[in-house]
N, C-alpha and C positions, 0 to 999 in steps of 0.2 A: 244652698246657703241658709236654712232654716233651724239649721242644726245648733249654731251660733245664739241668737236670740234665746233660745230654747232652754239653751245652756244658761245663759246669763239669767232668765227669769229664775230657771230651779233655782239657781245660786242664790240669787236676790231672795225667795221666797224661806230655801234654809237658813240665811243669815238670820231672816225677821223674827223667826223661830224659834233660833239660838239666844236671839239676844231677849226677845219675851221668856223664856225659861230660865234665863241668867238670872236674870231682874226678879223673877217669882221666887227663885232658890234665894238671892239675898234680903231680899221681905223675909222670908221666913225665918232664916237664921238670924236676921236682927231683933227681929219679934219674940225668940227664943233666949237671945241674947249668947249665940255660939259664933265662936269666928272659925273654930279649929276642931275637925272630928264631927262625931255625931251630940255630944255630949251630954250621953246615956239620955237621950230624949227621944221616945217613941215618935213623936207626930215628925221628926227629924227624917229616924229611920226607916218608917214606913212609907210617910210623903202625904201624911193628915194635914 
């Protein structure tokens, strides 16, 4: 029955992961001032 817990920590662990990278991608895009595409902005495209 350990298998359970196990599960739910990954899960909980990738959510935390997902959502700090969400949150970093829209700082940067707002900082860029892009909502849509890359808009021809290298530090966009590369991930500067």
């Amino acid at each position: 029955m350990t298998a359970l817990p196990i599960t739910l920590l990954t899960t909980a662990v990738l959510a935390l992961i997902l959502v700090w990278l969400s949150i970093a991608v829209v700082i940067q895009r707002a900082r860029a001032k892009i909502s849509i595409g890359d808009g021809s902005t290298a530090s966009v495209r590369d991930g500067e």
